[in-house]
C-alpha positions in Angstrom: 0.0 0.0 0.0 2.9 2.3 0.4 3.3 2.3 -2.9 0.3 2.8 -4.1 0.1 5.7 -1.7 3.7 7.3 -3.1 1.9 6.9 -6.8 -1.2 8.5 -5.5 0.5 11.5 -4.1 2.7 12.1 -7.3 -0.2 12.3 -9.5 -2.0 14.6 -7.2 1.0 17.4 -6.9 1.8 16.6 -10.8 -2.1 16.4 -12.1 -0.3 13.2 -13.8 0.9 9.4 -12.5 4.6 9.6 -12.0 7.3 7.3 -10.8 10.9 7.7 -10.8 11.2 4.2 -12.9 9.3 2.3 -15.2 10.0 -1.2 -15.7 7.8 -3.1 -18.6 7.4 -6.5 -18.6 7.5 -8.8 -15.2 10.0 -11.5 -16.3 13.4 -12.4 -15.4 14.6 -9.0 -16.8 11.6 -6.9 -15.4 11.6 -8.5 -11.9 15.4 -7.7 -11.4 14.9 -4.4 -12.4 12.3 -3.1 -10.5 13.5 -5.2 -7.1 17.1 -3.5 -7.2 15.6 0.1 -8.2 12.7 -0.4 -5.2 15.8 -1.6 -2.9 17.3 1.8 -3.9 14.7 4.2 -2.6 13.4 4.5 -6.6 9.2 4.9 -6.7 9.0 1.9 -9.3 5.9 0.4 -11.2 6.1 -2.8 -13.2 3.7 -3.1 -15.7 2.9 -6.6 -16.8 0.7 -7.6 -19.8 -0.2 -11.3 -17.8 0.6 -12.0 -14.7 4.4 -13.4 -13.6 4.6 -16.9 -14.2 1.8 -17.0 -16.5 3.7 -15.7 -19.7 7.0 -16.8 -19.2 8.2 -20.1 -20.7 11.9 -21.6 -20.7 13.8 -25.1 -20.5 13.8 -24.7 -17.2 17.6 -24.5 -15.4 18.0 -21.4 -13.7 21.9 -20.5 -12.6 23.4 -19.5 -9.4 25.5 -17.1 -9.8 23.4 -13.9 -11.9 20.3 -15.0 -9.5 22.3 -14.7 -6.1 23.3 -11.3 -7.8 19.7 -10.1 -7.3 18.5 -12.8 -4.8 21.4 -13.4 -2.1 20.9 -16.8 -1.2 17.5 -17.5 -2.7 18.2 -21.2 -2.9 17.2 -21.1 0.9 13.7 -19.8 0.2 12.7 -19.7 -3.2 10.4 -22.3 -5.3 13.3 -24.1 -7.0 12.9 -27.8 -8.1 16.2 -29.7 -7.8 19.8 -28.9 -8.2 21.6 -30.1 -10.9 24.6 -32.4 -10.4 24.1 -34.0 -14.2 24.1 -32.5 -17.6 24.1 -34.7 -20.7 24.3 -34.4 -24.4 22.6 -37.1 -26.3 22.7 -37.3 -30.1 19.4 -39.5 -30.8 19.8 -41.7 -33.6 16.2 -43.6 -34.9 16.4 -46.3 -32.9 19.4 -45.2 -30.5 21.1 -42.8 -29.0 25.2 -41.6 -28.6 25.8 -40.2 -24.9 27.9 -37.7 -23.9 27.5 -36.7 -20.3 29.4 -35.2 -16.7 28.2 -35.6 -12.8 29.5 -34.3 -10.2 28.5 -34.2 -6.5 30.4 -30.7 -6.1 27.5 -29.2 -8.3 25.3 -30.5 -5.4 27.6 -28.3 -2.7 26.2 -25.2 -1.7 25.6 -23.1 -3.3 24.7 -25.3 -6.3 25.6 -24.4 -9.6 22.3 -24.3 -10.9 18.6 -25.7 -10.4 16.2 -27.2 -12.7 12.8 -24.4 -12.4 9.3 -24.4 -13.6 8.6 -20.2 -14.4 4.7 -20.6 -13.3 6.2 -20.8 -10.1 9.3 -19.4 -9.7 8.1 -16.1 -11.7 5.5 -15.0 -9.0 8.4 -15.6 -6.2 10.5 -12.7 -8.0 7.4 -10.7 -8.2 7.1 -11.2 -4.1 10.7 -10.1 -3.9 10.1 -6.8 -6.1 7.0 -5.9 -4.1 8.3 -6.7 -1.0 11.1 -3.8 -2.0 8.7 -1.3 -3.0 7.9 -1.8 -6.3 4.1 -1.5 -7.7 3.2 -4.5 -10.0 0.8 -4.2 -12.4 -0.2 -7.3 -13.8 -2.6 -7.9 -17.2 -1.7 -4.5 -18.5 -0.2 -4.2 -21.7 1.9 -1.2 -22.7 0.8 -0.2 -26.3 2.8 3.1 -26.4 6.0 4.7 -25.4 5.8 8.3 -24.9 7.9 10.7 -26.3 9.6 14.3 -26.1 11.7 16.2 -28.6 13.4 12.0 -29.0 13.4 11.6 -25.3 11.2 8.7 -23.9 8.8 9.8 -21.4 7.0 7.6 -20.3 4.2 5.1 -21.5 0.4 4.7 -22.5 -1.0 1.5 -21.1 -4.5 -0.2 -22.5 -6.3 0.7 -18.9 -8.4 4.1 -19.4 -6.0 7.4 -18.7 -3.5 4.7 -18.9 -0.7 6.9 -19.2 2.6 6.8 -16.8 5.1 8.9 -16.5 8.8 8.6 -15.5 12.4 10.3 -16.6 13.7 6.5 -17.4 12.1 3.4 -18.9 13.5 0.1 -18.9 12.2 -1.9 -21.4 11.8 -5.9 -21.1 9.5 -6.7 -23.2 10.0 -10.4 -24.2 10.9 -11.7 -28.2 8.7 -9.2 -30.1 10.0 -6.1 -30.0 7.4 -3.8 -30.6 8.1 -0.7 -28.6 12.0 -0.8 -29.3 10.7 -1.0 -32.9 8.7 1.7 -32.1 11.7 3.6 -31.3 13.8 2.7 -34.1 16.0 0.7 -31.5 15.3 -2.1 -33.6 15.2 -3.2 -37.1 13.0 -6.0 -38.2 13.4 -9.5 -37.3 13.3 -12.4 -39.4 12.4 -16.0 -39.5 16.3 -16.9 -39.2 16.6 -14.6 -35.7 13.8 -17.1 -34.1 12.8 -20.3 -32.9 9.6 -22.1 -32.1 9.4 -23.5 -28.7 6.9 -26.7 -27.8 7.1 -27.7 -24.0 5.4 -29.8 -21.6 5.3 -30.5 -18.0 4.9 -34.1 -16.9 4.1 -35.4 -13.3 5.7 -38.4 -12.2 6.4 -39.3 -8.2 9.4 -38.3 -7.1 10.7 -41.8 -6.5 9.7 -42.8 -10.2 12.2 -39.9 -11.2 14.6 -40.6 -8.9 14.8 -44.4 -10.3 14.7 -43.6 -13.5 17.4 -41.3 -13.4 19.5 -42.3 -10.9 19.2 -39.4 -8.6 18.6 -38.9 -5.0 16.3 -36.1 -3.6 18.2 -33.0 -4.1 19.7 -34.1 -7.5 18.7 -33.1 -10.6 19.6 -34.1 -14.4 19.5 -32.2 -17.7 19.9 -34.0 -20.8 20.2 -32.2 -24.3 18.8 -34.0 -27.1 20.6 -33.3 -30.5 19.9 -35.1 -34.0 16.3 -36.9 -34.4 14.9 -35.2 -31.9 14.0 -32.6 -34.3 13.7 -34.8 -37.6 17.2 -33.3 -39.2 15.5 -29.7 -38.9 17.7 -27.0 -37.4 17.1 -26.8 -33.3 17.9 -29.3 -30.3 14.9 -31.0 -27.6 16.1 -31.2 -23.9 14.8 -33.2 -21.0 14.9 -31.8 -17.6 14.1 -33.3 -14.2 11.9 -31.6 -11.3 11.3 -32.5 -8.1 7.2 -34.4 -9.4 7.6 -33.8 -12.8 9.8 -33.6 -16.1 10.0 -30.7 -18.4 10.6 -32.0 -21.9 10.5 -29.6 -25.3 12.3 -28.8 -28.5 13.2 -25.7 -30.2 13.1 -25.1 -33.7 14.3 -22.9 -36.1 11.4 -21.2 -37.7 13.1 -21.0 -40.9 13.0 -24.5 -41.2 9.5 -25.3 -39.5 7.8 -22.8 -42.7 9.7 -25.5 -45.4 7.5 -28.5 -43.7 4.3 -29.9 -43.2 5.3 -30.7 -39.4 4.0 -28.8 -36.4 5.8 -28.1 -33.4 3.6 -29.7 -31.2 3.6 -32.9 -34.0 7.4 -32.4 -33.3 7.4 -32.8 -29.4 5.2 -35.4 -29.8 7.2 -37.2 -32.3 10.3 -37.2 -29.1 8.0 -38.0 -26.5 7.6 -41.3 -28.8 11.6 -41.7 -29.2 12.5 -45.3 -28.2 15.0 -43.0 -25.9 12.9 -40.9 -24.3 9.4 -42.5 -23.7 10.5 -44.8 -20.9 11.9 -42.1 -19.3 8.5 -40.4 -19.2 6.1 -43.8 -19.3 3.2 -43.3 -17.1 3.6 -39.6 -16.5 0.4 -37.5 -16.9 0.6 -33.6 -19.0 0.1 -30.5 -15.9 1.2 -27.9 -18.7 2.0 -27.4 -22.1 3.2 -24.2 -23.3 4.7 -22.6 -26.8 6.9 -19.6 -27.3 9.1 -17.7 -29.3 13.0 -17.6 -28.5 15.5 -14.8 -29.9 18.5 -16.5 -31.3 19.6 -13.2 -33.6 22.0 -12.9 -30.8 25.2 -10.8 -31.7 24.1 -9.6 -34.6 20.7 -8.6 -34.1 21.7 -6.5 -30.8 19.3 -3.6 -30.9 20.4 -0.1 -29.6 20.4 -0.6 -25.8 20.1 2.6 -24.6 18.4 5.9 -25.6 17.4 9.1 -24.2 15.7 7.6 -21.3 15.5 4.2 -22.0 17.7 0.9 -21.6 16.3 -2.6 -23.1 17.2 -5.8 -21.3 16.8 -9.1 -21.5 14.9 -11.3 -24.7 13.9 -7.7 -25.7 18.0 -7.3 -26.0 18.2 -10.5 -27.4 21.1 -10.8 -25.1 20.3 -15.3 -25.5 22.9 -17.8 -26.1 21.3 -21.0 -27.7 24.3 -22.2 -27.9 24.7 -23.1 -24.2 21.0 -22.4 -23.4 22.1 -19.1 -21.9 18.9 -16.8 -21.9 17.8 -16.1 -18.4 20.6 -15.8 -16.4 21.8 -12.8 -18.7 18.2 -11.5 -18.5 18.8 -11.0 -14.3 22.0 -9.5 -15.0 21.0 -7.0 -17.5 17.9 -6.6 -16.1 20.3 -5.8 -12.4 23.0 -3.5 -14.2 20.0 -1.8 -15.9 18.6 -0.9 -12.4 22.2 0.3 -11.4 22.2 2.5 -14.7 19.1 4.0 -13.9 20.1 4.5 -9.7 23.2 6.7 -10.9 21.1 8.1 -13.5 19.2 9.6 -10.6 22.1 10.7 -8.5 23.4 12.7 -11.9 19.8 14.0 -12.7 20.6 12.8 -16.0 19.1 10.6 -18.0 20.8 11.4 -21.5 21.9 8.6 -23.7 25.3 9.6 -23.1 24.5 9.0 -19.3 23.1 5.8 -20.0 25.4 4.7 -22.6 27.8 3.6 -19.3 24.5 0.9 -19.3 26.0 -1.1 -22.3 29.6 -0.6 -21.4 29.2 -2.1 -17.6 26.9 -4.9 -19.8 30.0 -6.3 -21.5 32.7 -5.5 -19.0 31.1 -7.1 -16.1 29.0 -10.2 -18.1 31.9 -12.2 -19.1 29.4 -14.6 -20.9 27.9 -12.2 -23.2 31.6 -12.1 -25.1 30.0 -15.4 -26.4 27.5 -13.7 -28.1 30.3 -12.5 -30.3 32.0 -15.6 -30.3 29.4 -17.3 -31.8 27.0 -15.1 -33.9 27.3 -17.1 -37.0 26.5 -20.5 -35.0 23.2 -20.6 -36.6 24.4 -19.9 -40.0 26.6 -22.9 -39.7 24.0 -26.0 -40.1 21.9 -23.9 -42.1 24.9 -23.8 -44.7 26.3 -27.6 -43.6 22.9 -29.6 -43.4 24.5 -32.9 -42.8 25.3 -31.7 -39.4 21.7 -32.0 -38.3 20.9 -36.3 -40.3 24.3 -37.0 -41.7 27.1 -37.3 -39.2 25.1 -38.2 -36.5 24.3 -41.2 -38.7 27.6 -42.2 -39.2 28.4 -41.8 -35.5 25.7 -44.6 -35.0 26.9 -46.1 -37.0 30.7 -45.9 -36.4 29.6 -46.8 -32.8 27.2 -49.8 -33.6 30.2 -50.8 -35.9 33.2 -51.1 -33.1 31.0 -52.5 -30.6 28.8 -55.2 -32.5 31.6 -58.6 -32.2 30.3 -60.4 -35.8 33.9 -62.0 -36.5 34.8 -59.2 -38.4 38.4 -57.6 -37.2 39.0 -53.8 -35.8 40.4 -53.0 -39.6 37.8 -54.4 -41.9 34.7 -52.8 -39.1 37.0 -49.5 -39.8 37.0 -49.8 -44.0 33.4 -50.3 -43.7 32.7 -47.3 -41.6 35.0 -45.3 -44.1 33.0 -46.5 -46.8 29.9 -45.9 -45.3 31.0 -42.6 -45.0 32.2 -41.9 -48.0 28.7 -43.3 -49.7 27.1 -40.4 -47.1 29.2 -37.4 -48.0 32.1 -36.7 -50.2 35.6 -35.9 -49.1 35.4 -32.3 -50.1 31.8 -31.6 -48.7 33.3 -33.1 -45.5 36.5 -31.2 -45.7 34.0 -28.2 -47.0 32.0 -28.8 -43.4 35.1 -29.0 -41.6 36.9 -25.8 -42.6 33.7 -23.9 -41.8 33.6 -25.4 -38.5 37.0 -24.5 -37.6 36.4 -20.7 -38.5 33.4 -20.9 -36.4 35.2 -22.0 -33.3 
């Protein structure tokens, strides 16, 4: 209520609703935000077009380190699932499956590295955390309009009646369509290449039953990337994740590739829930949620302009994701955090000039190690695109290579290795496998 009494009084002495921050969108990114600008004395509304949680999907592991940076030691109270002392990369074959894969218990020592999450409940949890600081939410409000002055943003116009707030910095976190930093001209127009479609559901299954099937304990957790047929040699990876009474599973897939076939994505989660592979793993489990969403994978280089004349963007709105190494929220917290900062010295100047803020996209890259990668790897998705045996071919051979070595038929070690060279040779040609491996090598 004290915030809604700090709101009330500013729009009676200003004849309009004013606040020193506005924060839109209530995910990972907005939630940071507006907790570490309430925690700094800053009169902060959060304007949310659902409701946190309700919105918001993701594979579902949530790291340590950029949370705690928010949330000191949240693992004591917050509504994770289980930490995370596997991670595995399959590559699923037809019938089969090659496994890559590391445990350790010190991933179980606290703090943990990271947790497997759901977002329906994790999400209101962060919003808890921002209120509790002083921050207004306002959930199932969408923000149509962002205000404007002589190029310096305002403020913005809501869908409510005399929806319009006021504030001398807005921090946009919109989510994966852009449509107020378009509005801006922050950003240019994305394409079918820049995103993926994402198919996920969440399957109950007693704890025991999870903990068998995996080979777990209580407070241990698995993730398993799925790589190859999980998406039917189109460009995009599945993943299998264990919670404490359920298991998220989903794939992500290109949408350039999903408009060249006659396959949905919910025919193509289906079609890995019935992977020889994965349905024991999931046998007997019954669907609490199913979910779709878009994911940003322009990365590097579709960055928009992060800062303007009162205005920083953060998070998916940023497109600060790394598919690579499924990288998306943990940079939302942090530039969702340094945002915040930008915005507390903003204050202290009484200045809120792009100049000012500029300091925003500096301390981004300086103090975010990880989001170098972006650079790293911004032609990552180019690559299978351009080299499509990555996604059927060589993961065939591997099976086969592997099936080969490891099948005792009479044959010796040399002739099983002249037929797997021929068997590779009948599946690609020297040069376009010396063409594929070039291009790999510039990639890395």
């Amino acid at each position: 209520m004290a915030n809604q009494g700090r709101a009330e009084t500013a729009q009676e002495v200003s004849g309009r609703l004013e606040f020193d921050v506005i924060v839109v969108g209530g995910g990972c990114a907005g939630l940071a935000a507006a907790t570490v600008c309430a925690r700094a004395g800053l009169n902060t509304i959060c304007i949310e077009r659902g409701k946190p949680g309700g919105k918001n999907v993701m594979g579902g592991v949530l790291y340590t380190q950029p949370t705690a940076s928010v949330y000191p030691e949240f693992w004591r109270e917050a509504p994770l699932e289980r930490p995370v002392v596997e991670q595995n990369l399959w590559i699923l074959l037809p019938d089969s499956a090659i496994k890559l894969g590391y445990r350790s218990q010190q991933f179980a020592q606290e703090p943990p590295n990271a947790f497997t999450v759901l977002r329906a409940r994790l999400d209101p949890w962060f919003a808890k955390k921002a209120a509790e600081a002083g921050a207004l939410i306002v959930p199932n409000t969408k923000v149509e309009e962002v205000l404007t002055d002589k190029g310096r943003v305002i403020g913005v116009r809501t869908g409510r009646p005399e929806g319009e707030v006021y504030a001398p910095i807005t921090i946009i976190c919109e989510g994966v369509n852009p449509q107020l930093t378009q509005q801006l001209g922050m950003q240019g127009e994305i394409s079918l290449e820049d995103m993926s479609s994402t198919t996920k559901e969440v399957i109950a299954l007693p704890p025991q039953v999870i903990q068998d099937r995996f080979h777990i304990g209580p407070d241990e957790g698995v993730t398993i990337e799925l790589f190859g047929d999980s998406t039917a040699g189109l460009l995009g990876m599945g993943w299998l994740y264990t919670n404490r009474d359920t298991i998220s599973i989903g794939v992500g897939v290109a949408l350039h590739d999903y408009v060249n076939t006659d396959i949905t994505p919910h025919d193509m989660l289906q079609r890995l829930k019935a992977h020889p592979m994965i349905a024991p793993l999931i046998e007997g489990g019954e669907v609490r949620e199913y979910s779709s969403h878009m994911i940003p994978e322009g990365g590097w280089r579709k960055l928009p302009q992060l800062y303007g004349d009162g205005v920083l963007v953060c998070g998916d709105a940023a497109m600060l994701v790394n598919a690579v190494h499924r990288e998306g929220s943990n940079h939302a917290i942090w530039s969702g955090k340094l945002a915040a900062e930008t915005a507390i010295e903003a204050h202290q100047k009484g200045d809120f000039s792009r100049r000012t803020l500029a300091s925003y996209y500096h301390r981004l890259f300086k103090e975010v190690p990880t989001l170098s990668d972006l650079r790293k790897y911004r032609t990552a998705m180019e690559y299978p695109t351009r080299h499509r045996a990555v996604l059927s071919v060589y993961p065939e051979l591997a099976g086969y290579a592997a099936r080969e070595m490891m099948t005792v038929d009479g044959a010796s070690k040399r002739e099983k290795e002249f037929r797997i060279l021929r068997q590779a040779l009948r599946a690609r040609s020297i040069f376009g496998m010396a063409y594929d491996g070039l291009d790999a090598l510039r990639l890395l």
